[in-house]
Every structure is written in C-alpha cells, then in structure tokens.
C-alpha positions in Angstrom: 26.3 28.9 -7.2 24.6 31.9 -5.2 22.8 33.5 -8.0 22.7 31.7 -10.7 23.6 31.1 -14.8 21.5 34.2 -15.3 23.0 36.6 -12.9 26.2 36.2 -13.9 25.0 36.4 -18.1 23.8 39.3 -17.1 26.8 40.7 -15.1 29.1 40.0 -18.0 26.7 41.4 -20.5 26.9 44.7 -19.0 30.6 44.6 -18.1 30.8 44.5 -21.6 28.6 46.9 -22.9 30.5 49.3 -19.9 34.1 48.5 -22.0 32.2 49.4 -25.2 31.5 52.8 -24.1 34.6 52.9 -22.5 37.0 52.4 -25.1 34.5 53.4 -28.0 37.3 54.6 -30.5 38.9 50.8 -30.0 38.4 48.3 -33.1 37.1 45.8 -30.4 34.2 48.2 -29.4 31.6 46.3 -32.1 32.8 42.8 -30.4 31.9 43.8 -26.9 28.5 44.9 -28.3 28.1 42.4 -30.2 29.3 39.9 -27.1 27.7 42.1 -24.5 24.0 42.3 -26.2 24.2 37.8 -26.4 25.2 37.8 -22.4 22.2 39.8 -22.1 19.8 37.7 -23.9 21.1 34.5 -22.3 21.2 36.3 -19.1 17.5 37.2 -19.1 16.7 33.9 -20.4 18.1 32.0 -17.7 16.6 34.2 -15.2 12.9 33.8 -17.0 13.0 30.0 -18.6 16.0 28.6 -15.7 18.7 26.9 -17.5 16.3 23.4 -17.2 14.5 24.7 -19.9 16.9 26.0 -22.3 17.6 23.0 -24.5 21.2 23.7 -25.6 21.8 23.7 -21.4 19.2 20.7 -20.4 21.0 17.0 -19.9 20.4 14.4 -22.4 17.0 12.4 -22.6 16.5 10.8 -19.6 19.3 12.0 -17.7 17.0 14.4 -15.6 16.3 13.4 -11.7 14.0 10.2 -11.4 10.3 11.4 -10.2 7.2 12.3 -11.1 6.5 14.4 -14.2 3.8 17.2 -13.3 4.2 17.2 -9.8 1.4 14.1 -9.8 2.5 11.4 -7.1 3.2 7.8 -8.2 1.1 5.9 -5.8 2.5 2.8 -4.4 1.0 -0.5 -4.7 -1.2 -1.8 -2.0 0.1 -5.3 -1.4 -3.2 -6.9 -1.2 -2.1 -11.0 -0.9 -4.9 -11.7 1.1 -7.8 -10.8 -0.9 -6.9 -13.5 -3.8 -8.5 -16.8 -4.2 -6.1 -18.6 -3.9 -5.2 -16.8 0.0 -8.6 -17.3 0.7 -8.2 -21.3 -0.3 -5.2 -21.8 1.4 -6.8 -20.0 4.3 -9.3 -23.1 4.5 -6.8 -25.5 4.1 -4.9 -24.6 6.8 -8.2 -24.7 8.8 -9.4 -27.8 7.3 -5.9 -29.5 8.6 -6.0 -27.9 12.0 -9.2 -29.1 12.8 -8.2 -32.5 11.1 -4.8 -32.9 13.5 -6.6 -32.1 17.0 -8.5 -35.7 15.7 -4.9 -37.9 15.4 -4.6 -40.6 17.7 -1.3 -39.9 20.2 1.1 -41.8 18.4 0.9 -39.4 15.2 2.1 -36.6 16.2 5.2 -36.9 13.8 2.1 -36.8 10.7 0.2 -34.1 12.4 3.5 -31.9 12.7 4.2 -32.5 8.9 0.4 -31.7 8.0 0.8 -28.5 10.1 3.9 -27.2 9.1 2.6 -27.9 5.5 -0.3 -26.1 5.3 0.8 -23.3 7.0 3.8 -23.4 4.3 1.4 -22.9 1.3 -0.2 -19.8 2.9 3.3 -18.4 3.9 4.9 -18.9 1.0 2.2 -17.8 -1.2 1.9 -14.3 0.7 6.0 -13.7 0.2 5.9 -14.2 -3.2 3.0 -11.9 -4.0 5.7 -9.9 -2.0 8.5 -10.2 -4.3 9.5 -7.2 -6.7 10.8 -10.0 -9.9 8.7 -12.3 -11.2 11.6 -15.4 -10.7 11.3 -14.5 -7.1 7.6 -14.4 -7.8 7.6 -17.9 -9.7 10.1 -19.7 -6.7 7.7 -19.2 -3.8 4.5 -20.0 -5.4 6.3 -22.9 -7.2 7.6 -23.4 -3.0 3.9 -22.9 -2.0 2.2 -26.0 -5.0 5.1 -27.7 -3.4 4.0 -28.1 -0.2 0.0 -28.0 -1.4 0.9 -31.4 -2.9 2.8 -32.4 0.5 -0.4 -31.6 2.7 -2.5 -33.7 -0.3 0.2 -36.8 0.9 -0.2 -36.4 4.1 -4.1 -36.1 3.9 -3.3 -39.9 1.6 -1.2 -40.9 4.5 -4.3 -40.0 7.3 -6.9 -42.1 4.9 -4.7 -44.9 4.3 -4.0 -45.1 8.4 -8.0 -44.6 8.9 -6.9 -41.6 10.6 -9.6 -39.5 8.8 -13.1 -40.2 7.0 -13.2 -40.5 3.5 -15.4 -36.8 3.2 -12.6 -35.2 4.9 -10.0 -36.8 2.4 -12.4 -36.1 -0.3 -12.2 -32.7 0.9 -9.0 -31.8 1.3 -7.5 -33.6 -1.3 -10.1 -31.7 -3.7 -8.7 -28.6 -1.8 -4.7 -29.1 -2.5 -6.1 -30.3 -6.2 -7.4 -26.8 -6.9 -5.0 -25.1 -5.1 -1.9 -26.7 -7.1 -3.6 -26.0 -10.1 -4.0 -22.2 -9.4 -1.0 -21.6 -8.1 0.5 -23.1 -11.4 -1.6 -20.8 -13.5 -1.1 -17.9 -11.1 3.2 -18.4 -11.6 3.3 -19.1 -15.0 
C-alpha cells in the first residue's frame, strides 16, 4: 500500500460526497452523504492516529511485533560465569591439581591425566551451564561439573593412599571438592 488506509478513506469519502451533488434529486443522495461524511472521519483518523491505534483496526492482545514498548532497549545479560564463587573455587582447584601433578612420580601419569582432565572438567562444565538459556540444561552441566568435583576428590584419595601427596595437600583439596560439590548442588537446585 503506497498511501495508506487513510488516503484511500478519504478518496472514497469525497468520491461520494462528489455523487451526492451529482445526482442530488436521486433517493440515494442522503446515503452517499451519509457514507461519504464516515469515509471522511475514518479517513482523517487513519491519517492522524495510524490504523495501529484505532482499536477496532489494531490485532488482538499480544499479537503486535515482539520488541520493546517505548522505544527503551532490553539490555542483554552480561554472562558473568567467572565472577561467581564457585568459578573462583574451581579456579583454585584446578591450580591446586596442576601444581600437585608436576609432583607424581613417572609411572603415574595415567592418575595425573585423570586429575587433570578432572579438574579442568569442573571449571568447563560449570562455565557452560551458566551458559545455557533452560534451567535442565542449567541443572545437567553443573550436576556434570559436582560430578567430576567428586572425581578429582578420588583421585586426590587415590594420590594420599599411594603417598603421592602430603596429608595438607589432601586435606586441602579434598576440603576444596567438599565445598565445591556442595555449592554446586545448591547453586542447581
């Protein structure tokens, strides 16, 4: 449409009123008046309100366009994974094991891979869920990320039992995955 619901109201509303005066000694005549003065009215309102605001013209209830009411922008969310706690502990836990497996002997490398792989599983996992849109995607990755909190806490059993680390380092890192499996559990819940 080039001009519009208005225009063309008003177009008609003339063309009418021009038929009126026209054929003036025509029963009709009051009709196209009548008809003519209404095409009018709308006309002008269309042009003035847009046919948007004109309720009997407007869509249903939430059938308009999706966006913004006002003009005002809906700011996006700032994923900001890495200012949490429990980033910030699993941060440390992945330190704590990297400093812990450049201390295995040789022949446990297969535990130091496991510890590795671990930790760094608790910080990954953690950040993509905090990523997710749904809270089951939400709830699978941090319930993937206590998984493998409670797998480093083996391992870190594993290293003690072998005398492959000092009881304050198992103390500490066992405290470490302790806390960090219990806020991961509150934080998916």
């Amino acid at each position: 449409m080039v001009f519009g619901f208005g225009f063309w109201f008003l177009v008609l509303g003339f063309w009418f009123l021009v038929l009126v005066f026209g054929f003036r000694f025509l029963v009709f005549g009051f009709w196209f008046l009548v008809f003519g003065s209404w095409f009018l009215v709308l006309g002008s309102w269309f042009l003035v309100l847009g046919p948007a605001r004109l309720s009997f013209f407007a869509p249903p209830t939430g059938q308009f366009p999706a966006g913004p009411v006002g003009g005002a922008k809906k700011e996006r969310l700032v994923m900001q994974f890495d200012n949490t706690r429990i980033y910030q502990r699993a941060m440390e836990l992945a330190s704590l094991s990297h400093h812990i497996i450049g201390k295995f002997p040789r022949g446990y490398g297969y535990l130091a891979d496991q510890l590795r792989r671990a930790s760094s599983s608790v910080v990954l996992n953690f950040a993509e869920g905090y990523g997710k849109q749904t809270n089951a995607d939400q709830r699978r990755f941090f319930t993937i990320a206590r998984g493998s909190a409670c797998e480093v806490a083996a391992v870190f059993d594993l290293a003690y039992r072998f005398e492959l680390i000092g009881e304050e380092q198992y103390g500490t890192g066992r405290e470490m995955c302790d806390h960090l499996a219990r806020m991961l559990t509150r934080f998916r819940a």
